[in-house]
C-alpha positions in Angstrom: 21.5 12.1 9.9 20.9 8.5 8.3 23.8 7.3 10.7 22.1 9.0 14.0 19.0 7.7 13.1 20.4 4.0 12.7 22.2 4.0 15.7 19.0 4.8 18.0 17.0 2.7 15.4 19.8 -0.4 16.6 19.3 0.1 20.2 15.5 0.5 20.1 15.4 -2.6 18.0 17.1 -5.1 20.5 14.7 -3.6 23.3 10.9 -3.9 21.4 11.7 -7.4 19.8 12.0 -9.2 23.3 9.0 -6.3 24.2 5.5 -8.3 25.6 2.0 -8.0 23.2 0.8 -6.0 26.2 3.8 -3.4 26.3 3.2 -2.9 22.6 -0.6 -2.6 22.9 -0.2 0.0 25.7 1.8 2.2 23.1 -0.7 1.9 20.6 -3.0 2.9 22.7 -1.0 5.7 23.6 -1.4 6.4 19.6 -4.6 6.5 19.5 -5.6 8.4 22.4 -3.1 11.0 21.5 -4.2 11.8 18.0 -7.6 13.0 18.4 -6.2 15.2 21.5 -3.4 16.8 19.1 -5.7 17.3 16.0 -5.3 21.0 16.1 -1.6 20.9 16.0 -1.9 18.4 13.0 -4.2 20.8 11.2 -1.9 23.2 11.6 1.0 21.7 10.2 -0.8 20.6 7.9 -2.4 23.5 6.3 1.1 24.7 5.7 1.8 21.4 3.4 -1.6 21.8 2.0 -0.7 26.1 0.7 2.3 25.1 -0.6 1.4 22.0 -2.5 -1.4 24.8 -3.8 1.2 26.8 -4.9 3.3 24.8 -6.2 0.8 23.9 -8.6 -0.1 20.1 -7.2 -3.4 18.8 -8.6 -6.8 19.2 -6.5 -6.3 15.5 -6.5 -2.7 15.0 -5.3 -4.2 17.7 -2.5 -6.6 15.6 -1.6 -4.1 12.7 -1.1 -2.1 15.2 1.1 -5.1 16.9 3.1 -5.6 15.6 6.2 -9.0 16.7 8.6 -10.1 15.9 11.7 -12.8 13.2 10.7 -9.3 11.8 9.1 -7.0 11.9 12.0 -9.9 10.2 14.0 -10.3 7.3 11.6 -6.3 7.2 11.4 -6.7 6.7 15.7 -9.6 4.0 15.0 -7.1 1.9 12.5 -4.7 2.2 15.6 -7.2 0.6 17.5 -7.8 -2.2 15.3 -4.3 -2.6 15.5 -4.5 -3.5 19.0 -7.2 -5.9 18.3 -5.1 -8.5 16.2 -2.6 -11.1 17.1 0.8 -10.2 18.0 2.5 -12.7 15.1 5.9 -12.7 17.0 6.6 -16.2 18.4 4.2 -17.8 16.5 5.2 -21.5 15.5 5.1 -21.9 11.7 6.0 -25.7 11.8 8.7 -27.7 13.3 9.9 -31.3 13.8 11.7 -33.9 16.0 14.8 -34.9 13.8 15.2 -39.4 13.6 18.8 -37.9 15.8 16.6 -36.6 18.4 16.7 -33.0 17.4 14.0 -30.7 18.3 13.7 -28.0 15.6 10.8 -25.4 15.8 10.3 -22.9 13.4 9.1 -19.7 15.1 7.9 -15.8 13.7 10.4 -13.0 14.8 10.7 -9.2 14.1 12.5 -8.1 10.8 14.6 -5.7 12.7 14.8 -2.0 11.9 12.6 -1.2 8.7 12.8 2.0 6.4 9.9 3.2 4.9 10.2 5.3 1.9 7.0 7.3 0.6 5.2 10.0 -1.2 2.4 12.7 -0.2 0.0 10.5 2.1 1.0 11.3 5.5 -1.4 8.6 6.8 1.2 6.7 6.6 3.5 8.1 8.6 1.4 6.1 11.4 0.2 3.0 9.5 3.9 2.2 8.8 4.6 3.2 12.5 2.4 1.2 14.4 2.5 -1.3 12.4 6.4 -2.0 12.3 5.3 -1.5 16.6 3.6 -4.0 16.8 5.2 -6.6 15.0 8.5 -5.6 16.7 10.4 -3.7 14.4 12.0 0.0 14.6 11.2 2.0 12.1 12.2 4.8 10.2 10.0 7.0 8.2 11.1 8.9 5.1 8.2 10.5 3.6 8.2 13.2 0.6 8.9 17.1 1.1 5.0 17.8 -0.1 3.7 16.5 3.8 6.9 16.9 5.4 5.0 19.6 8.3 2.4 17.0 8.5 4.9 13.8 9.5 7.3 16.0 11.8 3.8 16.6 13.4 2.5 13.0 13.3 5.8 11.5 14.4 6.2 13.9 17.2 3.0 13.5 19.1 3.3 9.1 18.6 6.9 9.7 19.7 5.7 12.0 23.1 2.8 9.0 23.4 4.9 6.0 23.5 7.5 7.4 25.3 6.0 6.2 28.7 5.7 2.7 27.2 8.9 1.7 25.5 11.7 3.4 23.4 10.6 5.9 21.3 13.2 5.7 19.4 11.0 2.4 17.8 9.6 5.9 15.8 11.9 7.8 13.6 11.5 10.1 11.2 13.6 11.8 8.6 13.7 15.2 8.5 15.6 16.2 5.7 14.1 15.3 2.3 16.7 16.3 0.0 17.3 13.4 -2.5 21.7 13.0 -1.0 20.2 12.2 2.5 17.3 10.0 0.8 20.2 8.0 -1.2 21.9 7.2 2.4 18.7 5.8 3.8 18.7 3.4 0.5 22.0 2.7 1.1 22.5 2.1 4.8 23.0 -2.0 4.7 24.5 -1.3 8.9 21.6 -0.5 10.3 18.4 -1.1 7.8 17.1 -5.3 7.6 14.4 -3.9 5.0 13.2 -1.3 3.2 10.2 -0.7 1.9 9.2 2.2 -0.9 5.4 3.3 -1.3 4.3 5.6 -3.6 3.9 5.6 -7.9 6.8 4.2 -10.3 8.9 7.0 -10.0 9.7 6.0 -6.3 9.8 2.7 -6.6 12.4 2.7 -10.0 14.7 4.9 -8.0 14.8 3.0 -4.9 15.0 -0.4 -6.8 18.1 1.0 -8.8 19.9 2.8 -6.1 19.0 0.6 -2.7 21.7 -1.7 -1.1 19.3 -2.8 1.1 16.7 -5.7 0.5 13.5 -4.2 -1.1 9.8 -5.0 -1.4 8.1 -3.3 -4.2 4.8 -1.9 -3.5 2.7 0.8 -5.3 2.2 1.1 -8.5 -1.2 0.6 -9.2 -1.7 0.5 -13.5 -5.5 -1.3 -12.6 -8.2 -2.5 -14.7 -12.1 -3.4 -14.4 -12.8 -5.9 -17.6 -16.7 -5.7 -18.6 -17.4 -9.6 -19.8 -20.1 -9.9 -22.8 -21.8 -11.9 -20.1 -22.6 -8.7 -17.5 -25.1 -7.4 -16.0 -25.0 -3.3 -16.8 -25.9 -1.8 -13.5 -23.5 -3.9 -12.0 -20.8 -2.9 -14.3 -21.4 0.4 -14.2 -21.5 0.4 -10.7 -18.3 -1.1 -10.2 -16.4 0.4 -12.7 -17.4 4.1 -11.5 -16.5 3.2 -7.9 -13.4 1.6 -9.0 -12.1 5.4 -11.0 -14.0 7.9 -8.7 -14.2 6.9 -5.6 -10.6 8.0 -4.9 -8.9 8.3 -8.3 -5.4 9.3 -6.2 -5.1 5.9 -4.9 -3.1 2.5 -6.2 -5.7 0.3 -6.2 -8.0 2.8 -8.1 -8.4 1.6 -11.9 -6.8 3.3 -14.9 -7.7 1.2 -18.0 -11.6 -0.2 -18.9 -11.9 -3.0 -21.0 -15.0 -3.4 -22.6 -15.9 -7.1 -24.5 -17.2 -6.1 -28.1 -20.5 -7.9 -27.7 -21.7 -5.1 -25.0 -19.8 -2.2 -25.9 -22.5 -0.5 -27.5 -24.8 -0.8 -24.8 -22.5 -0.3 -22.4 -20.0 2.9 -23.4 -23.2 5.3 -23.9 -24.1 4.8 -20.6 -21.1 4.9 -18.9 -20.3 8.0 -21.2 -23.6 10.0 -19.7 -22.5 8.4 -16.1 -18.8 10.2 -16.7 -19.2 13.0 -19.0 -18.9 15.8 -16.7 -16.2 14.3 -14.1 -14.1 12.1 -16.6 -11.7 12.2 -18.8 -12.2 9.2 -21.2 -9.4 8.3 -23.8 -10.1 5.4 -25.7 -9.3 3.3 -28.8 -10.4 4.0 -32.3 -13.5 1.0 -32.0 -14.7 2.8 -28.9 -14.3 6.1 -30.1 -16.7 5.4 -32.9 -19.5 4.8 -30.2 -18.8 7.5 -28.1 -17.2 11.4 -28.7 -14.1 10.8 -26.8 -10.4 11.9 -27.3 -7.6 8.9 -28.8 -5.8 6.9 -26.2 -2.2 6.4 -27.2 0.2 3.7 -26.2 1.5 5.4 -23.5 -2.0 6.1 -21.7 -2.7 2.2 -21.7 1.1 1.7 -19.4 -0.3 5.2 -17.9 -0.7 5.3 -13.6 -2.9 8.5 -13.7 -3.8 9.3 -10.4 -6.3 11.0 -11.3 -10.1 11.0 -12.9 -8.4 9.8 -16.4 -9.4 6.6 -17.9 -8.2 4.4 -20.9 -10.8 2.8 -22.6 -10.1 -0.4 -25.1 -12.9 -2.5 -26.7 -11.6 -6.2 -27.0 -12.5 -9.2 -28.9 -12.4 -11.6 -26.2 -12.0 -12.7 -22.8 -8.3 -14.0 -24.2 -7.3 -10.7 -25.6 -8.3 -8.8 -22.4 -6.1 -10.7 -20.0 -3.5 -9.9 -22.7 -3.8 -6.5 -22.4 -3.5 -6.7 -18.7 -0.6 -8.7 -18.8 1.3 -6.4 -21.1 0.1 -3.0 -19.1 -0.9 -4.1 -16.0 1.4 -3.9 -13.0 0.9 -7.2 -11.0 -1.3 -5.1 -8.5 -5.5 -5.7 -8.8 -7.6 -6.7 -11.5 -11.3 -6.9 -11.6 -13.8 -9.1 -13.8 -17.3 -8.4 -14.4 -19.4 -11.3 -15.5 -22.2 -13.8 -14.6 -20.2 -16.9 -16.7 -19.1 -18.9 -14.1 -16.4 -20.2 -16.5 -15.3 -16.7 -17.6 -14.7 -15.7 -13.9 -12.6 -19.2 -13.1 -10.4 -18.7 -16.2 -9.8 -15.0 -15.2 -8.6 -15.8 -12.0 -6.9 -18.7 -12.7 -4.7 -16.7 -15.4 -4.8 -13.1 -14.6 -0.9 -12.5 -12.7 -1.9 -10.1 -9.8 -1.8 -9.4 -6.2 -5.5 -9.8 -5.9 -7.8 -10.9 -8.7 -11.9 -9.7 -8.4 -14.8 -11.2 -9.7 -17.6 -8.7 -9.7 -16.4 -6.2 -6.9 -14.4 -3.4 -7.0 -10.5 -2.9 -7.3 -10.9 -0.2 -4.5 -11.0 -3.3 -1.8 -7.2 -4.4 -2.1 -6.6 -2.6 1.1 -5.2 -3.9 4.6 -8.2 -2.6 6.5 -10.5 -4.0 4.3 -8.5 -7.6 4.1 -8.8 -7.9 7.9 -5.2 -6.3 8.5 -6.1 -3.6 10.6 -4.0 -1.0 8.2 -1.1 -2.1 5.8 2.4 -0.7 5.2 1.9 -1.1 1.4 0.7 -3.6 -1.3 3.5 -5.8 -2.4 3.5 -6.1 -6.4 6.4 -8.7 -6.6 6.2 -12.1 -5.5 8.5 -13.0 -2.8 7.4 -14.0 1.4 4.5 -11.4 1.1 2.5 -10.0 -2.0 -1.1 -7.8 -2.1 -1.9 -6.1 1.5 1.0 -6.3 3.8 -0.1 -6.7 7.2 1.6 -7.7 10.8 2.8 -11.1 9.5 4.3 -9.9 6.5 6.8 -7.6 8.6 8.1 -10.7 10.5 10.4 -13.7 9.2 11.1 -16.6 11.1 14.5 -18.6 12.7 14.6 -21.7 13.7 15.4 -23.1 17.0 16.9 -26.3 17.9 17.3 -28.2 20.9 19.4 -31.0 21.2 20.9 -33.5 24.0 24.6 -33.5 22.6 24.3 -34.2 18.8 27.2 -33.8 16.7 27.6 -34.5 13.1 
């Protein structure tokens, strides 16, 4: 299959990267006119993920990551759209210069090539990572988990039947078998693959970092925390902290650990305890467990990507011993500071090693859409060409071009 799949992915490659903006806009609009017309057959394929996950015992959470619905799909088609609205970063000049030998060298953006996308249970991604890869002028092919595997045959089939008029839909693939022998190729394909890119929890990511052949960008894992400064206001913190665990608890940039500065603790845990009582499960340390009736966090909960309405809870001394704790636990992905100390907030982001580093707003915003990206294809975690929110630019790379009238050397 992985070796079908590469040799279309190959041809289709050569045709989209020399493809115009405008022939790549008109398939994404193809996109997002022809999701809202096929929602019913996305339900439907989708309903089937969503009865099996339930009976296979997945979490109402994990469900909720998998359920798709029409107000969904029709925010999935308006992301497509937005899409459409941004640059085209292919051909872009990032620099250049006119050698003292007369040489003319220009360094310009170009497509990666053919990108694999590994990823768990969302199947919104089958199209952010599709259109995406489109329109910066890669092929792509999609490997997402066995959980929405209805739900991306689904997807992939009505972008594939919507670009078709426009360019080769073979730009589009999907794999079909999720059995973990044909996942392994995929990994493994160096021929056909320029990149390949896992998204999903640390599971994934381990297991394609320690069995890929082909260059990798981590994204993911999400271990983040909001630290409450002795300097903050409590409404705010409050505010940000719940919307930072609840809003969507099943997402990466959702926060799993709450650091409280000892100075405010005791104002501050009793009210987020009556806030979180009956939707929360806290776990905390033994300082903060003396303020509030809560169960013992261990070790393990602290390095802990829950995924779900769990929080770790740890009372700290100072600002020092908080970025600490999120240096030893945290996964490089988005940390959050809430404080009115002007000096407090500087040093935080100044020293805290993350993707993106907040001063009094929610985790919940390390998103492409939210960035200005229009979607993303995952949130880099390590610290190579792109890290945080990778958008259009981040699935190019560039050559350089050189003109000359007969140098030699």
């Amino acid at each position: 299959m992985i070796n079908e799949l590469g040799k279309k992915a190959k041809i289709a490659e050569r045709e989209i990267r020399i493809a115009t903006t405008q022939q790549k806009n008109n398939a994404l609009n193809a996109i997002k006119e022809a999701l809202p017309k096929n929602v019913q057959k996305i339900l439907v394929a989708n309903d089937i993920d969503l009865e099996k996950a339930e009976s296979n015992g997945i979490s109402k959470v994990m469900q909720d990551r998998l359920r798709l619905t029409e107000e969904r799909i029709i925010n999935i088609a308006n992301a497509v759209g937005e899409i459409v609205a941004l640059p085209d970063p292919v051909g872009e000049i990032d620099g250049g210069c006119v050698r003292p030998n007369g040489l003319r060298i220009t360094k310009q953006r170009v497509p990666m090539g053919v990108i694999g996308i590994i990823f768990e249970s969302r199947p919104n991604v089958t199209v952010d990572a599709a259109v995406l890869c489109l329109k910066s002028g890669n092929a792509v092919i999609l490997r997402g988990g066995k959980e929405a595997v209805n739900s991306n045959i689904a997807l992939a089939e009505v972008m594939r039947e919507a670009i078709a008029p426009h360019i080769n839909p073979d730009v589009i693939q999907l794999v079909t078998d999720t059995s973990r022998e044909v996942s392994t190729q995929l990994m493994q394909a160096r021929e056909y693959l320029d990149l390949l890119i896992p998204r999903g929890g640390a599971g994934l990511i381990n297991t394609v970092c320690e069995n890929a052949k082909v260059p990798v960008i981590e994204t993911g894992v999400g271990n983040c925390h909001v630290y409450v400064d002795e300097f903050s206001h409590m409404d705010m913190a409050l505010k940000i902290a719940d919307n930072a665990k609840c809003q969507r608890p099943s997402v990466c940039n959702a926060i799993e650990n709450l650091l409280v500065h000892k100075n405010i603790a005791e104002e501050f845990l009793p009210k987020l305890f009556e806030l979180w009582n009956d939707k929360v499960e806290m776990r905390g340390c033994e300082r903060s467990k003396a303020i509030i009736n809560i169960n013992s966090a261990t070790e393990e909960d602290y390095y802990t990507e829950y995924n779900d309405l769990i929080i770790a809870i740890k009372i700290v001394d100072t600002i020092e011993e908080a970025m600490s704790h999120i240096e030893k636990y945290g996964s490089k992905h988005s940390e959050t500071i809430v404080t009115y100390c002007y000096s407090n907030a500087e040093k935080f982001q100044k020293q805290v090693d993350a993707a993106a580093v907040y001063v009094n707003a929610s985790t919940r915003f390390t998103d492409g859409g939210e960035f200005g990206l229009g979607a993303e294809i995952g949130i880099s975690t390590q610290k190579l060409h792109a890290r945080g929110p990778m958008g259009l630019k981040e699935l190019t790379t560039v050559k350089y071009l050189v003109n000359g009238n007969g140098q030699v050397r």
